[in-house]
C-alpha positions as CSV (number, residue, x, y, z in Angstrom):
1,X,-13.0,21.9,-31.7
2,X,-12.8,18.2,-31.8
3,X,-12.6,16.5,-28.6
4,X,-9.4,14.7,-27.5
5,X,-10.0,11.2,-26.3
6,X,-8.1,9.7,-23.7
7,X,-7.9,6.2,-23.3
8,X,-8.6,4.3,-19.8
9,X,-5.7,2.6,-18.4
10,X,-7.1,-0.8,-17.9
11,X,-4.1,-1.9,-15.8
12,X,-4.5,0.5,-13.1
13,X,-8.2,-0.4,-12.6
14,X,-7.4,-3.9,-12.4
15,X,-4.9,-3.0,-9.8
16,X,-6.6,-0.8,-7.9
17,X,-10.0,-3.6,-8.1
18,X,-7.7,-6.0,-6.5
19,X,-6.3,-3.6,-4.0
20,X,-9.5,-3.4,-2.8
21,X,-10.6,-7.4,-2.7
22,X,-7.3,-7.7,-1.0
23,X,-8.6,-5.2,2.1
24,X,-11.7,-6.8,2.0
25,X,-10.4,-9.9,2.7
26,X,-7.4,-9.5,5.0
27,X,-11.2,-8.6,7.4
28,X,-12.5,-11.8,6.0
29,X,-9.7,-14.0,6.9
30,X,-8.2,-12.9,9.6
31,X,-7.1,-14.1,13.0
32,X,-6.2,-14.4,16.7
33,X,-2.5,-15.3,16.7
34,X,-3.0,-17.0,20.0
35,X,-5.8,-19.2,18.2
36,X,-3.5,-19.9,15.0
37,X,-6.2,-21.2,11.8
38,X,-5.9,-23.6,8.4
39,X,-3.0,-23.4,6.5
40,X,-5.4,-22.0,3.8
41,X,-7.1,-19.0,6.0
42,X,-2.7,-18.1,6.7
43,X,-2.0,-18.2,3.0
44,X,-4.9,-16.1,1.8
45,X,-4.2,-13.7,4.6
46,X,-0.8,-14.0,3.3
47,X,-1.6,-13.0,0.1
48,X,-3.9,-10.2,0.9
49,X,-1.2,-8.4,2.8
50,X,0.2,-6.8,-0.5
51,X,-3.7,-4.5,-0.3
52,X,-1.8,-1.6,1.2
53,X,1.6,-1.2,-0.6
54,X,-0.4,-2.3,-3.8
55,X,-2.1,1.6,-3.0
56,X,1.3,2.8,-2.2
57,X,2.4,1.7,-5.5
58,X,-0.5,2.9,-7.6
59,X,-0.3,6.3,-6.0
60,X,3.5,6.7,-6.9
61,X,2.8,6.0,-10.4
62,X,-0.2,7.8,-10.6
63,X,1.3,11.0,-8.9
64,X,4.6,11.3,-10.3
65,X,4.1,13.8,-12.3
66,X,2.5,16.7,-10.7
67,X,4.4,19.5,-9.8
68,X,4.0,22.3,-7.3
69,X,2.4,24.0,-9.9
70,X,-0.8,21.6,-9.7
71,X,-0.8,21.4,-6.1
72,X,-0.5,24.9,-4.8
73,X,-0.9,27.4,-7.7
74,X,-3.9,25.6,-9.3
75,X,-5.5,24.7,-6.1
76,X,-5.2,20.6,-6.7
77,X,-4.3,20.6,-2.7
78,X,-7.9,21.0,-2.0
79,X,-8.7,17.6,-3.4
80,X,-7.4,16.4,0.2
81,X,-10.8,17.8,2.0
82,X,-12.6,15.4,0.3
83,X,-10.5,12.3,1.9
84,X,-10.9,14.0,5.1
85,X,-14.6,14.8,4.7
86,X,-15.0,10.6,4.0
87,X,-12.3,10.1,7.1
88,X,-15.0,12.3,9.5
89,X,-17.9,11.0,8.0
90,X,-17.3,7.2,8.5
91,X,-14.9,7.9,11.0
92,X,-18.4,9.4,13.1
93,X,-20.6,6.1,12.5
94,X,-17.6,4.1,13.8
95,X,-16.9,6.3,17.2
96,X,-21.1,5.9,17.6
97,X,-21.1,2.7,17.2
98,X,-18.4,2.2,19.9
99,X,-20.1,4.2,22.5
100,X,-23.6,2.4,21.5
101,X,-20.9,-0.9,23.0
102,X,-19.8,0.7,26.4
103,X,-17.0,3.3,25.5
104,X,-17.3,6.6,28.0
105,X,-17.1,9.3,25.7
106,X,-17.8,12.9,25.0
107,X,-17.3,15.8,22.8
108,X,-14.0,16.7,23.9
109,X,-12.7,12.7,23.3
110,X,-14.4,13.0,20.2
111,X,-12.4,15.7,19.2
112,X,-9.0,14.2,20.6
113,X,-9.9,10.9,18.5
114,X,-10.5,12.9,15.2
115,X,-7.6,15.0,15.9
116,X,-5.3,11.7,16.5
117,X,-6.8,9.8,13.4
118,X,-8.6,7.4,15.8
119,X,-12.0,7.3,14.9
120,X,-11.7,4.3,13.5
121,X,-8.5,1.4,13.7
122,X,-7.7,2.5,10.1
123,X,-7.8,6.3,10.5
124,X,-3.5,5.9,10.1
125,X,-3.9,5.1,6.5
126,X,-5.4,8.7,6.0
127,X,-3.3,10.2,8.5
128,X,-0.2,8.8,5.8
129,X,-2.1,9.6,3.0
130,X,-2.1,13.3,3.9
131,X,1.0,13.4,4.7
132,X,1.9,11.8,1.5
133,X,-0.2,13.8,-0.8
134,X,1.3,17.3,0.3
135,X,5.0,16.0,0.0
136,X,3.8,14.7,-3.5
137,X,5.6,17.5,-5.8
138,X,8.6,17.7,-3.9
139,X,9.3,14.0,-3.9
140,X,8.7,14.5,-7.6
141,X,11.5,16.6,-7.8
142,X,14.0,14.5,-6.4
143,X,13.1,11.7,-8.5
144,X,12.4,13.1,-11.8
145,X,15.9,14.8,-12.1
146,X,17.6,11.5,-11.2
147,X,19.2,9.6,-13.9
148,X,18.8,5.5,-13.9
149,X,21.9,5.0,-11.9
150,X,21.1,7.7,-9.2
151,X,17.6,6.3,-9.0
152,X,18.3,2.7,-8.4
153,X,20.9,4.1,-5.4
154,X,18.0,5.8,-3.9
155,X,15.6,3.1,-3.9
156,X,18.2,0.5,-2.3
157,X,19.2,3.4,0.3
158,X,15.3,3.7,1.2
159,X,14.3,-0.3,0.9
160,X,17.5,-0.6,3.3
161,X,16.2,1.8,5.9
162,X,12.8,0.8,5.4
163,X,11.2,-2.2,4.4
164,X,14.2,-4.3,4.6
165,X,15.4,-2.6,8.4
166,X,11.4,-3.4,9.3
167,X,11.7,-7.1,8.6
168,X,15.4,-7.5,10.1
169,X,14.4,-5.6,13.3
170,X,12.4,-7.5,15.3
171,X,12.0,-9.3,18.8
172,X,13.9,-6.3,20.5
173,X,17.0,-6.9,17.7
174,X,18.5,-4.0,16.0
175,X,20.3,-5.1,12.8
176,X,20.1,-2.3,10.3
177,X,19.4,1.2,11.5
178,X,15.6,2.0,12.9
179,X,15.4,5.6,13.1
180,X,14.1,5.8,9.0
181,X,11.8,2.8,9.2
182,X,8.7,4.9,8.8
183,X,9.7,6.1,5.4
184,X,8.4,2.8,4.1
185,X,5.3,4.6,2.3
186,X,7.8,7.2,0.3
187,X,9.5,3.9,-0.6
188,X,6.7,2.4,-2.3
189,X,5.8,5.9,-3.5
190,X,9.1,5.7,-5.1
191,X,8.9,2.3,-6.3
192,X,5.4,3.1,-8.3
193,X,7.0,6.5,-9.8
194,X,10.1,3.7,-11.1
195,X,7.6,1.4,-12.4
196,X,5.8,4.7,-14.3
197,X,9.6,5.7,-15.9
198,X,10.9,2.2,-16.6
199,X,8.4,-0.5,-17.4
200,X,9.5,-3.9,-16.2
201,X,8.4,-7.2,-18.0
202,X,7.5,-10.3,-15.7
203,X,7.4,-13.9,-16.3
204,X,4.5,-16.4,-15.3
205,X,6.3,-18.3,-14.0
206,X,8.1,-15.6,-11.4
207,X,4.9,-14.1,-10.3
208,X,3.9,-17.7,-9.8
209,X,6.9,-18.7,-7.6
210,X,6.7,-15.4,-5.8
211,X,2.9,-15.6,-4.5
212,X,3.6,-19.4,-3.5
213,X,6.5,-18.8,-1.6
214,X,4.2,-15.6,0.0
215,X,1.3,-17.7,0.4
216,X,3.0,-20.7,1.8
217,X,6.3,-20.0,3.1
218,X,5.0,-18.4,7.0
219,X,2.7,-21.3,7.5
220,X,5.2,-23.8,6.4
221,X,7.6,-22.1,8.6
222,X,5.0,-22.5,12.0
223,X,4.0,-26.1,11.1
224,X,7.8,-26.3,11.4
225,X,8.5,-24.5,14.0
226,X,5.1,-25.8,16.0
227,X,4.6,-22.9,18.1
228,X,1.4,-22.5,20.2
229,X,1.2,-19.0,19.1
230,X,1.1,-18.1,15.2
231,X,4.6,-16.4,14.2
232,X,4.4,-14.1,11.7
233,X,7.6,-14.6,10.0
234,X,6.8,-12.3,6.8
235,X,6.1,-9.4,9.3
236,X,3.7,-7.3,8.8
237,X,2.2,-5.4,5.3
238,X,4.9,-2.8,5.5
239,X,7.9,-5.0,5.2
240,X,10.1,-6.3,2.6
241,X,8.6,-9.8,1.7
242,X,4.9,-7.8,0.8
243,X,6.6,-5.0,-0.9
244,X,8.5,-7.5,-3.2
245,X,5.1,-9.6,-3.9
246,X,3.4,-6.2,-4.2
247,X,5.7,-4.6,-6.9
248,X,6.0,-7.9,-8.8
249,X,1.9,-8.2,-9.0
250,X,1.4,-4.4,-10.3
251,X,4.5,-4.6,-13.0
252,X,2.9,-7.9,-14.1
253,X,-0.3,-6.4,-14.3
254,X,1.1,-3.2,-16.1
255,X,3.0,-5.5,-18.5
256,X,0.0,-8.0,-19.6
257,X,-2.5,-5.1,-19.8
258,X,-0.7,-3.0,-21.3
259,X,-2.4,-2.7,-24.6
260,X,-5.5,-3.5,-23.3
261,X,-7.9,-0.5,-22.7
262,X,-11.5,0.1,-21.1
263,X,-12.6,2.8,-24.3
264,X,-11.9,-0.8,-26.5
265,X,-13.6,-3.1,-24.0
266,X,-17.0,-0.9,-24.0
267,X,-17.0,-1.0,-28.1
268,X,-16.3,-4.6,-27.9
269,X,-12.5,-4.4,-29.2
């Protein structure tokens, strides 16, 4: 039987490659708020908020098609041991290396702490991410028997509880509803599966606009303002303004790489 090859999507690893710088240097650059830094180290650290919904986004349009079927009758829920296994692994050598610092601990905090997804500062991300992955097939059924028009009503309904109600509500101010402002990771879920359906093509020139006005607009704004404690006017990574520079970066990257694929790149094509 001759063997089916399928063909790397180049887009997606470039994607998920800067996903991944982006983390690395959100550590790299970051700051005290109290201590403020260069308007550079505030645009970079800017810039690498969009790490996390970047994921978001990749997942959504990497998931959006499995069905129950996948997860639960052909066992694909398993796969989420092997996230936990990594979570409890590193999650270990970080606890250790807190109670080689000072921390009182034991085996029963130990267990509260892996219980609580607090073996390290990041453990939430996993404690999403499981979440997430079981709801998976069932979020794929609500979106994949929308049509266009119902689909664009739900992702302004969520970016309206969520991401926009997350940047609006701040400094003890309730403008748009709070209770739904967790849902932000099913709305970038959402917002990959859209980008998976309906391919969107963007200009130079907006991506270019929309990183500077990322990169520089918040430290603009506290030159400005000339407080004597950094403001973060952008919020933080699960608001509106790093979901918008997050889903414009991945449909440019989908758009220009489109026909460009690893299989071709290893042959020299």
């Amino acid at each position: 039987m001759k063997k089916i090859e399928v063909k790397r999507n180049f887009a997606l690893d470039v994607t998920r490659a800067l996903a991944i710088t982006l983390v690395l240097t959100i550590h790299a650059f970051s700051f005290k708020a109290s201590e403020g830094a260069s308007v550079l180290q505030e645009g970079i650290l800017c810039l690498a908020k969009m790490a996390v919904p970047l994921f978001l986004l990749l997942t959504g349009y990497l998931n959006s098609k499995k069905t129950v079927e996948d997860h639960y009758v052909k066992g694909k829920w398993k796969g989420c041991f092997r996230v936990l296994l990594a979570y409890i692994a590193l999650g270990s050598l970080c606890y250790i290396g807190s109670v080689c610092m000072g921390r009182e601990a034991g085996v029963i905090d130990y267990i509260k702490q892996t219980l609580a997804f607090k073996l390290t500062p990041y453990g939430w991300y996993v404690e999403m991410w499981v979440g997430l992955f079981f709801l998976t097939p069932f979020l794929n059924i609500i979106f994949n028997n929308l049509d266009k028009r119902s689909e664009n009503f739900l992702l302004v309904s969520l970016l309206l509880l969520s991401s926009i109600a997350l940047f609006v509500n701040r400094n003890g101010n309730t403008i748009l509803p709070s209770f739904w402002m967790s849902l932000w990771p099913v709305t970038l879920y959402f917002l990959g599966a859209y980008l998976s359906h309906n391919p969107i093509q963007v200009r130079k020139r907006v991506l270019f606009v929309v990183l500077l006005v990322v990169a520089l607009g918040e430290p603009l704004l506290n030159i400005i303002v000339h407080s004597k404690t950094y403001l973060y006017f952008w919020g933080g990574q699960d608001g509106i303004i790093y979901l918008i520079s997050a889903f414009v970066v991945f449909a440019f990257i989908l758009d220009k790489c489109k026909n460009i694929h690893l299989n071709d790149l290893y042959l020299g094509g």
